[in-house]
C-alpha positions as CSV (number, residue, x, y, z in Angstrom):
1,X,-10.4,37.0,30.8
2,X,-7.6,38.7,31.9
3,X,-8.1,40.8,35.6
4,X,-8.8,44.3,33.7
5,X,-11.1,42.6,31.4
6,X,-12.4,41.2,35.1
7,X,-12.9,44.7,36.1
8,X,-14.8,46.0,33.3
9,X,-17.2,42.8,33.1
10,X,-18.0,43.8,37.1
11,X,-17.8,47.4,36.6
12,X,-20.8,46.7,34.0
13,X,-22.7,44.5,36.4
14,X,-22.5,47.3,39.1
15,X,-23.5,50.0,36.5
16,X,-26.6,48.2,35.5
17,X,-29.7,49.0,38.1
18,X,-30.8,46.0,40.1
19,X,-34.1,45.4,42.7
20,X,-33.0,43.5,45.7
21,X,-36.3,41.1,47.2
22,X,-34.3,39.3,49.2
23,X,-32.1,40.4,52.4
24,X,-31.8,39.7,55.4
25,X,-30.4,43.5,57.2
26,X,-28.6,40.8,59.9
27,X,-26.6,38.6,57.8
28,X,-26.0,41.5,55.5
29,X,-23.7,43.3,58.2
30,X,-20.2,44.6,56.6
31,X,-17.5,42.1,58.1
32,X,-15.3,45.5,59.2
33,X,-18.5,46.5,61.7
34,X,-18.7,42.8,62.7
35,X,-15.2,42.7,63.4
36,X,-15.1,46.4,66.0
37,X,-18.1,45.2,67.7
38,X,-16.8,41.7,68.1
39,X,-13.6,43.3,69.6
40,X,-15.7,45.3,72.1
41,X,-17.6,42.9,73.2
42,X,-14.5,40.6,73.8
43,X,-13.0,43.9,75.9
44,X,-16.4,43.3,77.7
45,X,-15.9,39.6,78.2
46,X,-19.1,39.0,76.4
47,X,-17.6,36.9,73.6
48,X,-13.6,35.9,73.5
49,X,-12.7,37.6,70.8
50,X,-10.1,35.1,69.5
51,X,-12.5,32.8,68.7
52,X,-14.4,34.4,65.9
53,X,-12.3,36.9,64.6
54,X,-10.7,34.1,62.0
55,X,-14.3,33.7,61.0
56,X,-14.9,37.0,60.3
57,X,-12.2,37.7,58.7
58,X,-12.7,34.7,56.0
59,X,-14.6,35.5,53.0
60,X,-14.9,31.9,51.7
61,X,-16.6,30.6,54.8
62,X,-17.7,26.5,55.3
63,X,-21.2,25.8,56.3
64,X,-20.0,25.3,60.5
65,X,-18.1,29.1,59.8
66,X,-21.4,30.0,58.7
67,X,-23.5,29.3,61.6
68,X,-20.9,30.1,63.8
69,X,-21.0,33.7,62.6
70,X,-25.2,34.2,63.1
71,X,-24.7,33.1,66.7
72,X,-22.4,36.4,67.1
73,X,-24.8,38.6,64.9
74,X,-27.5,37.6,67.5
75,X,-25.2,38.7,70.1
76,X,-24.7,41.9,68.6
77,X,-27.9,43.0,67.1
78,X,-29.6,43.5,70.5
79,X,-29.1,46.9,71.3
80,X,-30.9,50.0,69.8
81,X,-27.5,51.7,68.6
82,X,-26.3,48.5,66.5
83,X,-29.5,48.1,64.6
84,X,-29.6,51.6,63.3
85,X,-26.0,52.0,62.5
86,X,-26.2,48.4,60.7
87,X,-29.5,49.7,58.6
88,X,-27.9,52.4,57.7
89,X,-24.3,50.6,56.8
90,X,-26.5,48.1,54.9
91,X,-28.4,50.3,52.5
92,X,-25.7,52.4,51.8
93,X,-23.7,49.3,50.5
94,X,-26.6,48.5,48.3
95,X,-26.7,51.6,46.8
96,X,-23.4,51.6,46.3
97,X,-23.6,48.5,44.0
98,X,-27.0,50.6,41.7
99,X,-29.4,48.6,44.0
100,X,-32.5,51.1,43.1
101,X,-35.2,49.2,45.1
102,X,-34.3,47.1,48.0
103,X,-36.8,45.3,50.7
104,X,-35.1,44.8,53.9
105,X,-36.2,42.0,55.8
106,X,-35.7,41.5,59.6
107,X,-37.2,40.0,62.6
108,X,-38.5,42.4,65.1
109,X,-36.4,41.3,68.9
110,X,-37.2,41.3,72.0
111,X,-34.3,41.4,74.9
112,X,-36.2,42.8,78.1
113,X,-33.2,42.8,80.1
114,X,-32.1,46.4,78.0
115,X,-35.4,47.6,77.2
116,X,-35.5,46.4,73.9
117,X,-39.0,45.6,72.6
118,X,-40.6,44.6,69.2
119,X,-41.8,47.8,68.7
120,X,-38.7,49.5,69.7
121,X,-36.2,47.2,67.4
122,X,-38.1,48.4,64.1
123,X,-38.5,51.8,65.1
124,X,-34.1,51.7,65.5
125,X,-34.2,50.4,61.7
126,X,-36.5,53.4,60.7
127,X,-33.7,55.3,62.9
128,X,-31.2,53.9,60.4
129,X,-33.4,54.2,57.2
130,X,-33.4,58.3,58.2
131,X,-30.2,58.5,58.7
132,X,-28.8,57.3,55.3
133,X,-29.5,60.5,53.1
134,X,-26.2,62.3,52.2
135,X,-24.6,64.5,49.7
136,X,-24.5,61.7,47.6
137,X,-27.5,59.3,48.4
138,X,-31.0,60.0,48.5
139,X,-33.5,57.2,50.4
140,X,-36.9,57.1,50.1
141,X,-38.7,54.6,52.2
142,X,-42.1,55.5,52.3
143,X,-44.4,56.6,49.9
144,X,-45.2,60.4,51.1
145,X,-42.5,61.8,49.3
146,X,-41.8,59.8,46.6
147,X,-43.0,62.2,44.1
148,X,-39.9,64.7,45.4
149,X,-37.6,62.1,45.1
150,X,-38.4,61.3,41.4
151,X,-37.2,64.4,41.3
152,X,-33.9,64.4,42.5
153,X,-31.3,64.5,39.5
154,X,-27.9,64.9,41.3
155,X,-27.9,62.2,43.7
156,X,-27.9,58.0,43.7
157,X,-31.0,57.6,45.2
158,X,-33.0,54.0,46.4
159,X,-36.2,53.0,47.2
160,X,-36.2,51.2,50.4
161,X,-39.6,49.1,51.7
162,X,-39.4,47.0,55.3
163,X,-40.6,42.9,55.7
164,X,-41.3,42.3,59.0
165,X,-39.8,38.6,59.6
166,X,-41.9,35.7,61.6
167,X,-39.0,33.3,63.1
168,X,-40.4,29.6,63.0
169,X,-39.7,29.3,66.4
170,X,-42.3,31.7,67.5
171,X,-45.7,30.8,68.7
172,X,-48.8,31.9,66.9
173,X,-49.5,34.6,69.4
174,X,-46.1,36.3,69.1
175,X,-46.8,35.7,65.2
176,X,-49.7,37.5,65.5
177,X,-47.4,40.6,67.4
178,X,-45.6,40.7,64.6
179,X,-48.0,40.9,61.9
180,X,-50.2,43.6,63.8
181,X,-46.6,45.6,64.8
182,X,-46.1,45.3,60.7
183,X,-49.7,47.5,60.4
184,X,-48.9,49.5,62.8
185,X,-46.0,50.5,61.0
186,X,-47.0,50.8,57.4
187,X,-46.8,54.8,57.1
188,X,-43.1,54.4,57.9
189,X,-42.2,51.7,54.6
190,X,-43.5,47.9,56.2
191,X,-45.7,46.9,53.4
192,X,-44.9,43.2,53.9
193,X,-44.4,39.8,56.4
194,X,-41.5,36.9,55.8
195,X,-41.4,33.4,57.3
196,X,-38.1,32.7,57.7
197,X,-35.7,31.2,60.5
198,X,-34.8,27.2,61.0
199,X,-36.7,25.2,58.5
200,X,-36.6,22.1,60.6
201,X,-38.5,23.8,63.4
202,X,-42.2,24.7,63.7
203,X,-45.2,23.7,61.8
204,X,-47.0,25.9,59.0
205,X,-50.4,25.5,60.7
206,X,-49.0,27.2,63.3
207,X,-48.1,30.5,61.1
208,X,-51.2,29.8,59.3
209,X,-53.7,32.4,61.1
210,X,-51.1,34.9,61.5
211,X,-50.5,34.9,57.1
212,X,-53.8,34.8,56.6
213,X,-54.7,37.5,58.2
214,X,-51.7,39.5,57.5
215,X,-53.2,39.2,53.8
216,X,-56.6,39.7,54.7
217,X,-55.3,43.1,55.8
218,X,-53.6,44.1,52.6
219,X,-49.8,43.0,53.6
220,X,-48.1,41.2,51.1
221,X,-46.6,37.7,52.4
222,X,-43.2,36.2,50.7
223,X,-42.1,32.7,52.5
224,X,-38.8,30.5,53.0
225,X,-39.9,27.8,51.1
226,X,-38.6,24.4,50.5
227,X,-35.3,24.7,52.4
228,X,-35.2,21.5,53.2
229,X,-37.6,18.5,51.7
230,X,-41.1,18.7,53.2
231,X,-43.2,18.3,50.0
232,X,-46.1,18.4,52.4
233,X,-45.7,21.7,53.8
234,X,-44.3,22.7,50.4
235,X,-47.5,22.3,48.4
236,X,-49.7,23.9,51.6
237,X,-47.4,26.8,51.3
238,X,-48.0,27.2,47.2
239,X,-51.5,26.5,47.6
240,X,-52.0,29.7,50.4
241,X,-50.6,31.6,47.0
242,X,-48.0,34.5,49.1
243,X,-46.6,36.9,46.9
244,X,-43.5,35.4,46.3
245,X,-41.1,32.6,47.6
246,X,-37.5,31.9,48.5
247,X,-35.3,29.3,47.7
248,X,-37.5,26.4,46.3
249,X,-33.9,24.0,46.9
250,X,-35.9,20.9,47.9
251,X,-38.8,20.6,45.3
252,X,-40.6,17.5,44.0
253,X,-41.8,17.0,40.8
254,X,-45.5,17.9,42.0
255,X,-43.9,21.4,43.8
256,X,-42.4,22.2,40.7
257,X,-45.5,21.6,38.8
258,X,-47.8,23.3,41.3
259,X,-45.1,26.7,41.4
260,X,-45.1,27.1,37.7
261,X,-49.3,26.9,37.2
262,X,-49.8,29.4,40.0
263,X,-46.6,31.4,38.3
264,X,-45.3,32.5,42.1
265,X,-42.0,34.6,41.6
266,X,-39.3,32.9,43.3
267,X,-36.2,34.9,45.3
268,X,-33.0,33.2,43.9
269,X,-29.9,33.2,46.2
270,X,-27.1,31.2,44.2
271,X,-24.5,31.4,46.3
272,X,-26.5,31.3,49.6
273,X,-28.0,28.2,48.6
274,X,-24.1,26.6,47.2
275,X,-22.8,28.0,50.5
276,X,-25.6,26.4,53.1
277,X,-24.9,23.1,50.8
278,X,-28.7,22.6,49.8
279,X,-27.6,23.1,46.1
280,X,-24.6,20.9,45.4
281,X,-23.1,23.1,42.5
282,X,-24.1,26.1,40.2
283,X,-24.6,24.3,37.0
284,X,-27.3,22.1,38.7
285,X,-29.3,25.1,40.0
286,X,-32.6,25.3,39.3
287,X,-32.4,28.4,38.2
288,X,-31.8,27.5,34.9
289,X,-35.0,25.4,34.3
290,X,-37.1,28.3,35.9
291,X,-35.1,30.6,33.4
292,X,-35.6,28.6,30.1
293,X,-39.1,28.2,31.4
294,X,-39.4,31.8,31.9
295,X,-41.0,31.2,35.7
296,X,-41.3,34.9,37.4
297,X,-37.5,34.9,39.2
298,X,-35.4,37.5,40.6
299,X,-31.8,37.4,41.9
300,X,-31.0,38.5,45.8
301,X,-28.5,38.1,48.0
302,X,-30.1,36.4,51.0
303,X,-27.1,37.5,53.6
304,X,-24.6,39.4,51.7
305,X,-22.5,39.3,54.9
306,X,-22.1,36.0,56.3
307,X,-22.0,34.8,52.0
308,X,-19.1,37.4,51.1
309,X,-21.2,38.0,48.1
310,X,-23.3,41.1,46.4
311,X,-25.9,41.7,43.4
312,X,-23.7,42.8,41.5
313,X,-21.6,39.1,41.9
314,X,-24.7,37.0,42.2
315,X,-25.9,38.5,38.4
316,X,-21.8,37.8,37.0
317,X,-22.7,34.2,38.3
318,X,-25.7,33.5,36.6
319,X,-23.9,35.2,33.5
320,X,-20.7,32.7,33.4
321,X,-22.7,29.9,35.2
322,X,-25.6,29.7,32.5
323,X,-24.6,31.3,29.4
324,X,-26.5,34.3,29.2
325,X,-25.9,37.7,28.1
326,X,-25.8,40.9,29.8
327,X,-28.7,42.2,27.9
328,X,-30.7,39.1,28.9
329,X,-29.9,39.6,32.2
330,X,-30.5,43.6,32.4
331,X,-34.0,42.6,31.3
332,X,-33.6,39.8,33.8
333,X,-33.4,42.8,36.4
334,X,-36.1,45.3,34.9
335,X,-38.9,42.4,35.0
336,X,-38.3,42.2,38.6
337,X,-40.0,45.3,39.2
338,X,-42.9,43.6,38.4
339,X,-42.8,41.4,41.6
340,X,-42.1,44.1,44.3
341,X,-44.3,44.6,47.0
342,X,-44.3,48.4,46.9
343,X,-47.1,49.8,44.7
344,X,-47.9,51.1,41.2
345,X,-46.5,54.3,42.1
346,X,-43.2,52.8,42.7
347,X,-43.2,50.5,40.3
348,X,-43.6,52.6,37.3
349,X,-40.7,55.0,38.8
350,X,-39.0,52.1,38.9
351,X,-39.5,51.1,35.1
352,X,-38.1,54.9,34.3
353,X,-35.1,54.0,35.7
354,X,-34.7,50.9,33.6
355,X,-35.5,53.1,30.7
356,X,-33.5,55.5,31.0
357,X,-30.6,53.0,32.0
358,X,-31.7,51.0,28.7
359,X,-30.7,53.8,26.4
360,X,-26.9,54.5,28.1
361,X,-25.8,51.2,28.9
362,X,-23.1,49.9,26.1
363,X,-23.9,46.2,25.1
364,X,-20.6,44.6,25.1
365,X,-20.9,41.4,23.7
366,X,-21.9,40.6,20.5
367,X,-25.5,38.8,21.0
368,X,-25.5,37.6,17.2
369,X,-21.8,36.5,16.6
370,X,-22.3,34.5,19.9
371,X,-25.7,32.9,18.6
372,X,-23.4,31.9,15.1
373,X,-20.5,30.2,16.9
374,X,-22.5,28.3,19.4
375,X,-25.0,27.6,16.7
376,X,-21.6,26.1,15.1
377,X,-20.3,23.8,17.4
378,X,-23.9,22.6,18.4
379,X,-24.4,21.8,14.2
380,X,-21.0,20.4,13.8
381,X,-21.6,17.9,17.3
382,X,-25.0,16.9,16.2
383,X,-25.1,16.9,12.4
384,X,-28.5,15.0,12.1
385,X,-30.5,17.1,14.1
386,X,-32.4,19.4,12.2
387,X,-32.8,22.2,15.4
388,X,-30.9,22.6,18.0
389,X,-32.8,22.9,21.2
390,X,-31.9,26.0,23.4
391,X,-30.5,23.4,26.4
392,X,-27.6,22.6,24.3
393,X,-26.7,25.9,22.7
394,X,-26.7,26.8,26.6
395,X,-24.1,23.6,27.0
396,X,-21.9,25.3,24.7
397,X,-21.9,28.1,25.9
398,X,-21.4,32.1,26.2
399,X,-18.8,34.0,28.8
400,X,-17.9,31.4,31.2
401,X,-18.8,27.9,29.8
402,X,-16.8,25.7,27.8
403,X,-17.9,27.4,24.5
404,X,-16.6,30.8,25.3
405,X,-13.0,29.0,26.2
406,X,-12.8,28.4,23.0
407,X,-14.4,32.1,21.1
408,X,-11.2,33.4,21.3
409,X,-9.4,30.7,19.4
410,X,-11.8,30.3,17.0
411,X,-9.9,28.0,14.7
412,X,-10.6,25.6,18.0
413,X,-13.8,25.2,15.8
414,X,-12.5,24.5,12.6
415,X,-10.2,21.3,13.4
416,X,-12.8,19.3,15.9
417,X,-12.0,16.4,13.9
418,X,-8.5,16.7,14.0
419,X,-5.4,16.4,15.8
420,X,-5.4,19.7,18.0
421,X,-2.2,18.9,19.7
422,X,-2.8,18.8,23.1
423,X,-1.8,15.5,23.8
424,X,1.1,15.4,25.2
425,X,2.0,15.0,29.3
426,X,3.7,18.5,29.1
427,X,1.2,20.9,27.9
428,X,-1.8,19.3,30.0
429,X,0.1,19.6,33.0
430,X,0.0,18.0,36.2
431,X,-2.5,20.0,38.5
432,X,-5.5,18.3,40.4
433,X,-7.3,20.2,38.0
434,X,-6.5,18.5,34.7
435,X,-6.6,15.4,36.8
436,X,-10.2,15.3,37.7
437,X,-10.9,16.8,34.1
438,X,-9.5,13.4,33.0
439,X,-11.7,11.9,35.5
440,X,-14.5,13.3,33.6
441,X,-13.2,12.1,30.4
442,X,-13.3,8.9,31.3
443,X,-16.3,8.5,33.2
444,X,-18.3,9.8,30.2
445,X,-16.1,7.5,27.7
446,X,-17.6,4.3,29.4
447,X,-21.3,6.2,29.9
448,X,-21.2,7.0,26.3
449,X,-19.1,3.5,25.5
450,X,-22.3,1.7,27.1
451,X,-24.6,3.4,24.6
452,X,-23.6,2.1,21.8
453,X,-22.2,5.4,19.7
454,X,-18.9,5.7,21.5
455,X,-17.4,5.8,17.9
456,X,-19.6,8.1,16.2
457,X,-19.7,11.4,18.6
458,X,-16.8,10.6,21.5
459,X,-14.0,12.2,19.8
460,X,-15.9,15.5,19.1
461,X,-17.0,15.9,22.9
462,X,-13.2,15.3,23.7
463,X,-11.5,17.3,21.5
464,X,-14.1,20.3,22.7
465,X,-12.5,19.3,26.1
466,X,-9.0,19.0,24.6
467,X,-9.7,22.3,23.2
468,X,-10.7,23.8,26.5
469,X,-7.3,22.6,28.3
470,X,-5.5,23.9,25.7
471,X,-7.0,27.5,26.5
472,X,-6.4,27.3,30.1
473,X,-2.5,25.8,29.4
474,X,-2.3,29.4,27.5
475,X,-4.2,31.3,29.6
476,X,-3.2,30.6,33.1
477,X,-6.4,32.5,35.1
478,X,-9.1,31.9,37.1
479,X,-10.5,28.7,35.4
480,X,-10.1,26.0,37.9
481,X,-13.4,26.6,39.8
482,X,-15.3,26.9,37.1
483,X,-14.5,24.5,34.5
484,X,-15.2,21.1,36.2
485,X,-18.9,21.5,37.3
486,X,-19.6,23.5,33.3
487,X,-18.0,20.5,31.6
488,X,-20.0,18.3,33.9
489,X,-23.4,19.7,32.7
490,X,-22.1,20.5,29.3
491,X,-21.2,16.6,28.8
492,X,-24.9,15.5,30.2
493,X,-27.2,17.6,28.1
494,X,-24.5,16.2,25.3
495,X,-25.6,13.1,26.3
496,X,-29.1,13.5,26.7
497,X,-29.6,15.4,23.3
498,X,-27.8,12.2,21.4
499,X,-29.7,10.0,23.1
500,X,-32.8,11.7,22.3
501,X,-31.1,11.9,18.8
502,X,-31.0,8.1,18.8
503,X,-34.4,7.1,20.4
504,X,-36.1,9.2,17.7
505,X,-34.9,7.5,14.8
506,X,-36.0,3.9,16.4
């Protein structure tokens, strides 16, 4: 795609309305408010300036960059001031990306040295929730007046609902604070408890009592889950059945089986989990076995801020990632309603808006003529197989993936078995790109050489690549961090669907 057919593929993912499950209101600050407070707390001597404001300024940050920043958003999220004007800043930016329904989590602070108190952090946030409503942005966040805001006609408007956060560090007692503050406080939009924070620290029997009786009292319970491997903790977790989940990164094949019999929605953060290196690549995201599984799953941001990402990007992703269609994903979106914490009330406001959205919004891409072409190549690659399972229509692809490199030449298709003329030194170039898409080439020539039907279905697999290089040679755009890691997972369900081609006539 050229950049104004960039545009209008983001302009539609921003148009479409979204439910936001997972966000964290600290790591969802916007970099210019990080960047003034950093610069008057360096006038202070707090902080020296100088040494974060690279880091802020970066939008592709590494994993050190990354932890670097949350130490100065715990600097500057301790005073009363701060924490409203960030709520505010942070819902407004949702809504401006057609977020519709957005639970903000957060961890209630303490800093006794300024008077801040539990109590007195969340009742800033509510400070900022109030102050959001403009000429253009109505906010509901608690249910008293939700029946005047289904009303409104003339404005955006966004349902907002608060999760109280337990940090693993804390003891049970100050868990206990927290849940009890988060009942105290359910007339002003808390309807929910997170356990979040370092995944290395703290033990879940600690938490336990403070969960349990947060359910026992009607609060809904959603947990960081599976960060890192603890398949111990992992299956105590599933088994106390919370509401949802985030992350599931670090799953065993008995986590995996447990989450998909109790069906617990899981919070998906792509980029958060690429980012904080617990998912090595996109392609190999489990989102896509939850997907073609159809496991309860919703997309979220996780910290907007620190990840220099939004909705709006993370649902683009999954689109060029995985192959799927806008549609797919709109109703992607609209099922996610189902898994909010808020109640009936809400939720069936909520499905109005997807209604109404579902009879304006313009499908742009041809679901059918996709299905045929990929349906095509997937025939013409494996001419024996009588179906073609939905894993390798996926490999080749829709907008992003190696299939949809070649839709636009689609005489690509016709001459798989022929010369396509992109051998030569000159039109492949010399970039590190091509390079390591060589590398690929002929890792999977001696992979595919070592099963015995090198001859047979190598040259089809290369000239799909050929064909692929050819495109980008023509088309000189944003290709080079895609392409490797989609060829990678297009070449192994290739693999895996001759092989299973192979075993089943023995």
């Amino acid at each position: 795609m050229n950049t104004e057919d960039e545009l209008k593929e983001m302009e539609w993912w921003v148009s479409i309305p979204k439910v936001e499950l997972h966000a964290h209101l600290n790591g969802s600050i916007r970099n210019s408010t990080l960047l003034e407070i950093a610069r008057e707390l360096g006038e202070k001597g707090t902080i020296v300036f100088s040494d974060i404001e690279h880091v802020i300024r970066k939008n592709d940050r590494k994993l050190h960059e990354v932890f670097k920043l949350f130490d100065l958003i715990h600097v500057v999220t301790t005073d009363h001031k701060t924490i409203t004007r960030i709520t505010k800043e942070v819902v407004e930016d949702f809504a401006a990306e057609n977020v519709v329904y957005l639970e903000l989590r957060t961890t209630p602070k303490r800093n006794d040295a300024i008077g801040l108190s539990k109590r007195s952090y969340m009742e800033a946030v509510v400070d900022g929730l109030r102050s959001v409503s403009s000429n253009n942005l109505e906010i509901n966040f608690s249910g008293a007046d939700l029946e005047t805001f289904s009303k409104s006609q003339t404005k955006m408007r966004i349902i907002v609902r608060l999760l109280l956060s337990i940090d693993r560090r804390e003891s049970t007692a100050s868990a206990m604070e927290t849940v009890n503050l988060a009942l105290e406080m359910k007339d002003m939009g808390v309807i929910g408890i997170d356990l979040s924070g370092n995944p290395t620290v703290g033990d879940w029997k600690n938490f336990f009592p403070a969960l349990k009786f947060a359910k026992d009292q009607g609060l809904s319970v959603t947990l960081h889950c599976g960060e890192v491997p603890n398949s111990v903790e992992v299956q105590a977790m599933l088994d106390f059945l919370p509401g949802r989940i985030g992350h599931a990164c670090c799953f065993q094949d008995e986590d995996w089986n447990k989450l998909k019999s109790y069906k617990i929605p899981v919070e998906i953060c792509l980029t958060s989990n690429i980012r904080t290196e617990t998912i090595s690549s996109v392609d190999v995201h489990h989102f896509g076995n939850l997907y073609k599984e159809n496991h309860p799953i919703v997309l979220c941001t996780d910290d907007s801020g620190v990840f220099s990402t939004n909705l709006s990007t993370e649902y683009a992703l999954v689109s060029s990632a995985f192959g799927i269609g806008k549609m797919e994903l709109f109703q992607l979106a609209r099922k996610a309603v189902d898994f909010i914490f808020a109640g009936n009330e809400v939720k069936m406001e909520l499905k109005k808006v997807y209604d109404a959205a579902a009879r304006t919004l313009k499908h742009h891409t041809s679901t059918k003529s996709i299905c045929c072409i990929k349906l095509l190549v997937a025939t013409t690659m494996f001419p024996e197989k009588k179906t073609v399972d939905a894993a390798t229509l996926v490999a080749v692809g829709t907008r992003g993936t190696v299939g949809n490199l070649l839709m636009k030449e689609i005489e690509y298709y016709k001459r798989l078995e022929s010369d396509i003329g992109c051998d030569s030194d000159e039109k492949r170039g010399g970039s590190r790109f091509w390079c390591g898409l060589g590398l690929f080439k002929l890792k999977w020539q001696k992979k595919m050489g070592n099963s015995g039907i090198n001859d047979k279905f190598l040259p089809k697999i290369c000239m799909i690549v050929d064909a692929a290089e050819c495109h980008h040679n023509r088309h000189q755009h944003r290709h080079e961090n895609k392409i490797p890691g989609l060829i990678t997972i297009f070449l192994k369900l290739t693999l895996s669907n001759i092989r299973s081609s192979e075993e089943s006539k023995e």
